[in-house]
C-alpha positions in Angstrom: -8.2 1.0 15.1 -9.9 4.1 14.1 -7.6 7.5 13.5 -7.5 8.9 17.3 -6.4 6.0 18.4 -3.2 5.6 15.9 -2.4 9.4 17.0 -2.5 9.0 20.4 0.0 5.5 20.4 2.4 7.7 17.9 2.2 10.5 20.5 2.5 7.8 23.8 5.5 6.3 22.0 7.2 9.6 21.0 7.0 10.8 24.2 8.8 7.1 25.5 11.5 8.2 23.2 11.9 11.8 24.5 11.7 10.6 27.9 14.4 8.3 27.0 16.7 10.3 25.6 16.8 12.9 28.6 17.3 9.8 31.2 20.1 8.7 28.8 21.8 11.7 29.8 22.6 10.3 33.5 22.2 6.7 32.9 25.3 5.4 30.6 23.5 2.4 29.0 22.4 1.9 24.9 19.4 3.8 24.2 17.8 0.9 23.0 17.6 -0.7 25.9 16.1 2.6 27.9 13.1 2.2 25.3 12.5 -1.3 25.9 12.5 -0.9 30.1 10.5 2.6 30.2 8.1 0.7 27.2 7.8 -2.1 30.3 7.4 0.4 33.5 4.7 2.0 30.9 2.9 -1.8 30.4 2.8 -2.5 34.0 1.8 1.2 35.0 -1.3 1.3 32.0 -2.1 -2.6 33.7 -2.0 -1.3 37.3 -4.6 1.6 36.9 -6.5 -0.2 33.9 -5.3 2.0 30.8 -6.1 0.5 27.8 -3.2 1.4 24.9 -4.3 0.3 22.2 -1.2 -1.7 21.8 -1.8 -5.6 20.7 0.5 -7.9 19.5 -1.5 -8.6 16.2 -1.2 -4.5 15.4 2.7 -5.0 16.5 2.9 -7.5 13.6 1.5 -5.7 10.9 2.8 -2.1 12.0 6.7 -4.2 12.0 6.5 -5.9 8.5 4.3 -3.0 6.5 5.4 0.3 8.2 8.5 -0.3 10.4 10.7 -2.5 8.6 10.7 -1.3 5.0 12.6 2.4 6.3 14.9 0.3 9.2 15.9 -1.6 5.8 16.3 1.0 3.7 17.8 3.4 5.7 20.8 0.6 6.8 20.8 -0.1 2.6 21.5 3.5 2.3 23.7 4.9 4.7 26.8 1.5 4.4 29.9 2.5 2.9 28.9 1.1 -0.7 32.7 1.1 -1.7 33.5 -0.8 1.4 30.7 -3.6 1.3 31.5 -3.6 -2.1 35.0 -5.1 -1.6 33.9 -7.2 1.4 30.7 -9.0 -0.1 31.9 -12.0 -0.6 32.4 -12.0 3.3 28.9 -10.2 4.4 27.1 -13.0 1.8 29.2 -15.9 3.0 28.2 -14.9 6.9 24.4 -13.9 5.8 23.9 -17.1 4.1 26.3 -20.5 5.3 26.6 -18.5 8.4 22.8 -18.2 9.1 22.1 -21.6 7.9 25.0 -23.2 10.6 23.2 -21.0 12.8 20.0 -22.2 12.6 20.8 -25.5 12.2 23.4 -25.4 15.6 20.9 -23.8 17.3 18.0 -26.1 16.1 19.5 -29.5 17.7 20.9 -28.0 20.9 17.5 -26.6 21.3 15.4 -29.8 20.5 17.8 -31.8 22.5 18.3 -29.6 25.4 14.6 -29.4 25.8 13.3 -32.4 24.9 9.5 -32.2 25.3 7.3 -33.9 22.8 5.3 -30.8 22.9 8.4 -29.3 21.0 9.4 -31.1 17.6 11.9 -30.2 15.6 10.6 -28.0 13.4 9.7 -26.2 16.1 13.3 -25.9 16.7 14.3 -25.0 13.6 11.9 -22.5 13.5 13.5 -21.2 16.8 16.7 -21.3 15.3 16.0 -19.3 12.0 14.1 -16.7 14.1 17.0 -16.1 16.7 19.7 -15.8 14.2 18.9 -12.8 12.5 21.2 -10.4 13.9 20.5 -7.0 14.3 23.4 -4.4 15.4 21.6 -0.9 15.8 22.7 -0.6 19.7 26.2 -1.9 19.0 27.3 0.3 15.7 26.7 3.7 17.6 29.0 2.4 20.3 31.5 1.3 17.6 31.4 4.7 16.0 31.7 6.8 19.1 34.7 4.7 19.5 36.3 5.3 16.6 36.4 1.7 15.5 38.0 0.9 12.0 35.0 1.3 8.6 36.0 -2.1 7.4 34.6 -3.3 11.3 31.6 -1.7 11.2 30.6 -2.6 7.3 31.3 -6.4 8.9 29.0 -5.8 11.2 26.2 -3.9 9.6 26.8 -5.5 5.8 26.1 -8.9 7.3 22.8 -8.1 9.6 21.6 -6.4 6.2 21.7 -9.5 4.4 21.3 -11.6 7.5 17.9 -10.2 8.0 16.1 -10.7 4.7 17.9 -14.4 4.2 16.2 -15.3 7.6 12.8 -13.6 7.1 12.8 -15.6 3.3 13.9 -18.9 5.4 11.4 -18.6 8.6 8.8 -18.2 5.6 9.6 -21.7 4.2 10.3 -23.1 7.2 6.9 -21.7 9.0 4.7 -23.0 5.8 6.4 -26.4 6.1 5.3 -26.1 9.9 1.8 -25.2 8.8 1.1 -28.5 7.0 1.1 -26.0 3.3 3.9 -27.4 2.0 6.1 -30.5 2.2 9.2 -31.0 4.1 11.6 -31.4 0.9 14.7 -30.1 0.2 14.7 -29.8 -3.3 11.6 -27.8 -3.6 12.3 -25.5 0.0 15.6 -24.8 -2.1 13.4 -23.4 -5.4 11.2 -21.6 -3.2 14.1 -20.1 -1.3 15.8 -18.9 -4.8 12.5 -17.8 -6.5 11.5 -15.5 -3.5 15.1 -14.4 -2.8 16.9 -13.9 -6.1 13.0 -12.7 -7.0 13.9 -9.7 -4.3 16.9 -8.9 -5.7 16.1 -8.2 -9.5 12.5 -6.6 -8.5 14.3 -4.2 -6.2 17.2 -3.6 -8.2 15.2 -3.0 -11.4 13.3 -0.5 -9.1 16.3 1.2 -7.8 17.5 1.8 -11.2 14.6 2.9 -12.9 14.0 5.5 -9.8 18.1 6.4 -10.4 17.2 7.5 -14.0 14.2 8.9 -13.2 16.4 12.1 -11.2 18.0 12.8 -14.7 15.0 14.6 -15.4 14.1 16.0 -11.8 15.4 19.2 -10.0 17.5 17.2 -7.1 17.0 19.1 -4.1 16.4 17.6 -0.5 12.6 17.4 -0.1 12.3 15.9 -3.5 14.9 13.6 -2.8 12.6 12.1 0.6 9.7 12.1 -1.1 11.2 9.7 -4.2 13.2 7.8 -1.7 10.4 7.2 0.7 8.1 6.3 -2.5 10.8 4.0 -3.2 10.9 2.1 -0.2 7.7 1.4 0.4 6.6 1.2 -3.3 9.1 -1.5 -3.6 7.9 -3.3 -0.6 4.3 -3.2 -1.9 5.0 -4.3 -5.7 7.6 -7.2 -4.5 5.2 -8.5 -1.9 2.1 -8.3 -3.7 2.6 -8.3 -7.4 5.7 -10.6 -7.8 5.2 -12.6 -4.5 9.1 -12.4 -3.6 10.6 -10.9 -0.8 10.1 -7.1 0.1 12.9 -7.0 2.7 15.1 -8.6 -0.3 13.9 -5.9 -2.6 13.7 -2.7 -0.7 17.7 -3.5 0.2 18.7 -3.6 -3.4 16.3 -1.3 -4.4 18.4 1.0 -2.2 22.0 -0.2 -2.9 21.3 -0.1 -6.8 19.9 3.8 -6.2 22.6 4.8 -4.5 24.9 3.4 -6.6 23.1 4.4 -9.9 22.2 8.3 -9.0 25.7 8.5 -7.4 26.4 11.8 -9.7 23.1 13.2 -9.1 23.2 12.6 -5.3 27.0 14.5 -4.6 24.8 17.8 -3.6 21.9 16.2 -1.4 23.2 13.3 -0.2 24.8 14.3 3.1 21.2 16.1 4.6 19.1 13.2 2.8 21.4 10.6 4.6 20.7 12.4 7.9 16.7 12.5 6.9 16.8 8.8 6.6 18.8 8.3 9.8 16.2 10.4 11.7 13.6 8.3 10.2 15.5 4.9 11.5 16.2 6.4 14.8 12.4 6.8 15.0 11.4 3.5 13.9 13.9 2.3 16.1 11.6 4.0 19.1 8.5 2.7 17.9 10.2 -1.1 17.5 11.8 -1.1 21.0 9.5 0.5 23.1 6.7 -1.9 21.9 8.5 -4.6 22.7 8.6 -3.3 26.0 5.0 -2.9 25.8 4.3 -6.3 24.6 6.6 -8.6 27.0 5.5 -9.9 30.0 7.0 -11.4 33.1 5.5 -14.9 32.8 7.7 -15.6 29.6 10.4 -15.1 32.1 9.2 -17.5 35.0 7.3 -20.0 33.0 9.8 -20.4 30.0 13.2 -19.3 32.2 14.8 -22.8 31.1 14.4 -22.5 27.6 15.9 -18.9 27.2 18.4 -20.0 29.1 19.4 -22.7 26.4 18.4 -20.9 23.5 21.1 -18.0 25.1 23.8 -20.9 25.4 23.1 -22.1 21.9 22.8 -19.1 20.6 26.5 -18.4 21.4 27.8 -21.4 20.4 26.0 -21.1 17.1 27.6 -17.7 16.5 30.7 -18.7 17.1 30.7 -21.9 14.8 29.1 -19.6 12.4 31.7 -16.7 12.3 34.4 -18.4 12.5 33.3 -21.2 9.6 32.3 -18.0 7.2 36.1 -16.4 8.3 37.8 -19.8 8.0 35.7 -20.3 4.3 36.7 -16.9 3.0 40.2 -17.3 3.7 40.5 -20.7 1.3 38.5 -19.6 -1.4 36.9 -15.4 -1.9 36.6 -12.4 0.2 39.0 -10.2 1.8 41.2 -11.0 4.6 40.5 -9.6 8.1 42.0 -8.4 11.2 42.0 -11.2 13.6 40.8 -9.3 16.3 37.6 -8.5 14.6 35.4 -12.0 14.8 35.1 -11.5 18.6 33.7 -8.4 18.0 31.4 -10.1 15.2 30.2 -12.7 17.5 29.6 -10.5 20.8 28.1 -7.9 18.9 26.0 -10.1 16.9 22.7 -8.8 18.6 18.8 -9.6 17.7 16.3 -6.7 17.5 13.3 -5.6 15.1 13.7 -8.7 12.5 13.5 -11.5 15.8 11.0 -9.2 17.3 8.6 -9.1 13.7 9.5 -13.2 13.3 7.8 -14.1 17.0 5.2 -11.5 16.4 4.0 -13.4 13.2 3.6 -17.0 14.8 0.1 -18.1 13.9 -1.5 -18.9 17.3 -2.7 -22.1 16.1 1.0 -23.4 16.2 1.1 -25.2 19.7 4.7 -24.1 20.7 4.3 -20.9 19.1 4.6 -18.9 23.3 7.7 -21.5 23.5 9.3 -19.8 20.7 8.0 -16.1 21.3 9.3 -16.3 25.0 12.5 -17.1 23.5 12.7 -14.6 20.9 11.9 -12.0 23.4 14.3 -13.9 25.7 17.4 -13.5 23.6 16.4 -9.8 22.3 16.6 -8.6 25.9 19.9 -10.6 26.8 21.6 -9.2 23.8 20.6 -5.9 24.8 21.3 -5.8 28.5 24.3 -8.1 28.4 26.1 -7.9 24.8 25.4 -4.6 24.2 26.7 -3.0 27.6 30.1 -4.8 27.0 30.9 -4.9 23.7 32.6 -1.3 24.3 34.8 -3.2 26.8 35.5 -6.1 24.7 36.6 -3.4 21.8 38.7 -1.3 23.9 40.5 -5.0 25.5 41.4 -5.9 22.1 42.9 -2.4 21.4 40.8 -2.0 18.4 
């Protein structure tokens, strides 16, 4: 894809997103969804009169886990209340990792039962089930803010699909190389792999994060120096984690970000307001680029061919959450973590929706798996449910439980 070409896709998807944003002013539904049904009138208008985009799936993949991710990651790293996740961690880790294995594991024999094809084994399940349980709230924390809803809710909410997310990408890894004949099915040694790459993350990225904190003692502190040394951050940590140390980048680029924050919190009191709304302007337009692709990418025969298996994978998918959510709350209350209100799982659950990380997951399927459009259907499937479904009525759900 030669230079031209990358400019004119930014330009087509920019102007997607501005189109978006002035039909958003009549039409009261998330914004994330606009992108993803004006991404597909745009797929079916370019197919229509033969436009060629320039737009594949195998550029969707890399442009996700190199370019896209990396600031979606950071950016939610940076802007959570760090003295609220703080206090509530043993909760966001309990949901992000015994909730996410449940998950995947409810999901995983509903799925492989329900559907029962011999063209669909149960790894392929389980691979289903990692990939839709990475949760990913972007369209529902706006709503929760413009209502008003409580901090402690939204760090929930948004602490959880942090940690969610790079736990799931580390276990569809594993699972997917098990999958691929590379590796055996063991326990033992998917366990080791899982902690190496993981807990790998976490001291490459916060080793990072802390040397890039001590590095402003030395540095003026003002606003364009601060996005140039954040931005080299986040994708500097991506780059060493993934290719020097082998571990997780997704891992490491959170921490890195958490452990900066935390670290430079002195030198940050004067910049940090205008850098944090930089770095949301830069998620808002990575969120553009990830939803309106997928728009671009889906097509109407994963719909009508594979209708039966979204349809289950939605069902199991809710079930799963449920289980999930409730398990972490019921876990927390008999041993660590903090207490919540009641009210709040239902909101956790409903608003438990799948975005970029499910979308980069399916993307990344190696064609030579034989269920691999089984389980990018459903992916794509459960992303569009979530967002035309959940996300629409998860204001209504807050406001019935007074919250």
């Amino acid at each position: 894809m030669n230079i031209h070409m990358i400019v004119s896709i930014t330009l087509l998807l920019l102007a997607v997103g501005v189109l978006a944003i002035v039909v958003a002013r009549f039409i009261r539904i998330p914004y994330t969804l606009l992108l993803v049904i004006l991404g597909f009138v745009l797929s079916l208008f370019t197919v229509e009169f033969g436009i060629d985009t320039g737009v594949r799936a195998s550029n969707f993949q890399d442009l996700m886990l190199f370019i896209l991710l990396p600031v979606l990651i950071f950016e939610a790293a940076f802007a959570l209340n760090s003295k609220l996740l703080f206090k509530y961690l043993p909760n966001v880790l309990t949901l992000a990792t015994f909730g996410l294995i449940i998950s995947t594991l409810v999901i995983a024999v509903f799925l492989y039962f329900g559907i029962n094809h011999s063209g669909f084994p149960f790894i392929a399940a389980l691979l289903t089930g990692v990939v839709i349980s990475a949760t990913d709230p972007v369209a529902v924390v706006g709503q929760l803010k413009s209502l008003k809803a409580p901090d402690d809710l939204n760090v929930l909410i948004e602490g959880e699909s942090l940690f969610n997310d790079a736990t799931a990408i580390v276990l569809f890894s594993i699972i997917l190389s098990i999958a691929l004949g590379q590796s055996e099915p063991d326990l033992t040694s998917a366990v080791i792999t899982f902690s190496k790459v993981f807990f790998g993350g976490i001291i490459v990225g916060s080793v990072l994060g802390f040397v890039t904190a001590l590095l402003l003692k030395v540095i003026e502190t003002s606003v364009p120096h601060m996005v140039v040394i954040t931005l080299f951050l986040a994708y500097g940590t991506f780059y060493i984690a993934e290719h020097l140390f082998h571990v997780s980048g997704i891992v490491a680029v959170m921490f890195a970000a958490l452990l900066f924050k935390k670290s430079a919190h002195e030198q940050l009191k004067e910049v940090h307001l205008d850098l944090h709304n930089i770095w949301e302007s830069l998620g808002f337009i990575a969120n553009i680029f990830v939803f309106v692709l997928l728009g671009l990418v889906v097509s109407l025969n994963m719909f009508t061919q594979m209708w039966l298996a979204i349809l289950l994978a939605i069902i199991g998918a809710f079930i799963a959450r449920v289980i999930a959510v409730y398990f972490s709350v019921w876990l927390n209350h008999v041993s660590v973590g903090q207490p919540i209100n009641p009210k709040y799982p239902p909101i956790m659950i409903w608003g438990g929706l799948r975005g970029a990380v499910t979308i980069a997951l399916v993307l990344s399927l190696p064609t030579e798996l034989p269920y691999w459009w089984t389980i990018q259907s459903i992916g794509f499937g459960i992303v569009l449910f979530t967002l035309t479904v959940q996300a629409t009525t998860t204001p209504l759900l807050v406001k019935k439980l007074n919250i």
